[in-house]
N, C-alpha and C positions, 0 to 999 in steps of 0.2 A: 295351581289349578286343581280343585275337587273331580273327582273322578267316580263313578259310579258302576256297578257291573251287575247288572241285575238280571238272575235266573227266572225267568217265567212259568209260569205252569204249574199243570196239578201231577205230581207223579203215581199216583193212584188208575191214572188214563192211561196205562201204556205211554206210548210217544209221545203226549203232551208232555212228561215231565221233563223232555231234553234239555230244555234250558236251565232248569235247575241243578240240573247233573252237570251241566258242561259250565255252571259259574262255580259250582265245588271243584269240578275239575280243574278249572282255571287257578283256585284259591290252594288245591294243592300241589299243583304243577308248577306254578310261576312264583317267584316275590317280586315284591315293587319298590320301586325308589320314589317313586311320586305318589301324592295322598289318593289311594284307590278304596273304595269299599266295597268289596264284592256283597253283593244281598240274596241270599236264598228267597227269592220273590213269592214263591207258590202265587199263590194270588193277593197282592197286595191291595188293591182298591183305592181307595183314598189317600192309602197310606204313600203311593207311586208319585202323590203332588208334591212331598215333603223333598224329593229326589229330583226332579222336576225342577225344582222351585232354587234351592240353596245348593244343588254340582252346576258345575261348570258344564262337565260333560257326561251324558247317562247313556250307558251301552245295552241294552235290554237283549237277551238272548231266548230265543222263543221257539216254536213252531208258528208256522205260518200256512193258511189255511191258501191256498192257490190252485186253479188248473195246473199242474204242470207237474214232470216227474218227481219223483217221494228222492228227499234227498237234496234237492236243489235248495238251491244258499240264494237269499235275496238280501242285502244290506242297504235298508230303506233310511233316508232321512226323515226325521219326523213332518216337514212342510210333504213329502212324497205322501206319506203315510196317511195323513190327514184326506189326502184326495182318493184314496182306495179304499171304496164304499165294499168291497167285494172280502177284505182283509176279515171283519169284523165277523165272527162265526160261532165263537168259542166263547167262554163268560169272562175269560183274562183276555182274550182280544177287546174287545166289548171296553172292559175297566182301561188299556191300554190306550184306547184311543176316546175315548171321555174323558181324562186326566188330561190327554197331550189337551183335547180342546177347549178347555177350562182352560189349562194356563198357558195358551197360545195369547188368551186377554188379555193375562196378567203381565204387569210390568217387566217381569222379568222371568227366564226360563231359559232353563238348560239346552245344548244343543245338544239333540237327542237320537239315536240311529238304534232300528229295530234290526238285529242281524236274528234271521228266522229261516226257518228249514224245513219244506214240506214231510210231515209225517205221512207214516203211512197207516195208522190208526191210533186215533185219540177217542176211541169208544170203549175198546176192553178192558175193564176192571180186573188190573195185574201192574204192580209195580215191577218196572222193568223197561227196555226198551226192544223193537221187532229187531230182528235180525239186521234188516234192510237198514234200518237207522244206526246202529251200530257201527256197521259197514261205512257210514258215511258220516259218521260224529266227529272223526277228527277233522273232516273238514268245516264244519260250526265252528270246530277251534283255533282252525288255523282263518278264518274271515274272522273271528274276534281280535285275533292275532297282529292281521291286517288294518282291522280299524285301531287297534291300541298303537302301530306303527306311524299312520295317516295324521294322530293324533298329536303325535309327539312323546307316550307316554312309556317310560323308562321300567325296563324289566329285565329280567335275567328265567331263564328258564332251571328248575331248578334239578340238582346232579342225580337224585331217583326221582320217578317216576311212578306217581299212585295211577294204577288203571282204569277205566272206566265201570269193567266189574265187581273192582272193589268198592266204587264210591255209590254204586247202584245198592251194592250188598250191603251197606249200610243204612242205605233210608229203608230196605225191605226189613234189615232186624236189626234194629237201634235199640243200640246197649245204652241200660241208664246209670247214670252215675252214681245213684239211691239203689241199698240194699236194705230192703225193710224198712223203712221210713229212717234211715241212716243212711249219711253220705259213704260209702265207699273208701275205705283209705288205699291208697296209692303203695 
């Protein structure tokens, strides 16, 4: 079984980028025994049909635009998803459910579950996440956690532990592996 884990979002939004954070999280917390590919999503577009189309299974990790308190965990199946005219708010919501209904046609498609987390703001231009999200990140990871269980899919958690501030403080100053138009030696 192909497996898919894909971070959503723009991290440049504040709390939009929780999904991104929390599929590197995942990518450097856990190994896997079964064929998984975690995807730094930002906003994929078209590219989300490729995932879609040839996994088995696609786990999308988001925010999720809902009345309800900042922090709550919704784990929607894609047939769910499809019927929640209300979801669609954001420009990777939008791309997320345009993909799912293009290849709902098609012959074939992944079984797909949107695990999303109300933010508490995806308008302020600051990479990072609010407090309030923070606060409640390890629970996005532990309902991924749940759906990789549900799933069947074989993991190990692994013996340290990268934090969530670290893996923030790397999309905010991403070291390049080019110095002066020279690779960098080790």
């Amino acid at each position: 079984m192909k497996i898919a884990i894909v971070g959503a979002g723009t991290i440049i939004y504040q709390d939009e980028g929780v999904g991104v954070y929390a599929s590197r999280y995942i990518e450097e917390n856990f190994t896997f025994t079964d064929d998984v590919t975690l995807v730094d999503g930002g906003v994929l577009g078209f590219q989300l049909m490729t995932y879609y189309q040839d996994y088995d299974k696609v786990i999308i990790l988001d925010t999720i635009t809902m009345d309800d308190e900042v922090g709550s965990i919704y784990n929607l199946p894609s047939e769910e998803l499809l019927g929640l005219g209300s979801y669609k708010q954001t420009a990777h919501e939008v791309e997320i459910i345009e993909m799912l209904e293009i290849c709902s046609l098609l012959e074939k498609m992944a079984d797909v579950n949107i695990i999303g987390i109300i933010p508490k703001d995806i308008a302020s231009v600051n990479i990072g996440l609010t407090n309030e999200m923070k606060d409640k990140f390890h629970n996005l990871i532990e309902a991924a956690v749940d759906e990789l269980d549900r799933s069947g899919i074989k993991y190990k958690r692994n013996p340290e532990t990268v934090l969530l501030d670290d893996i923030i403080e790397k999309y905010a100053n991403p070291q390049s592996e080019f110095k002066n138009g020279y690779q960098a030696s080790n």
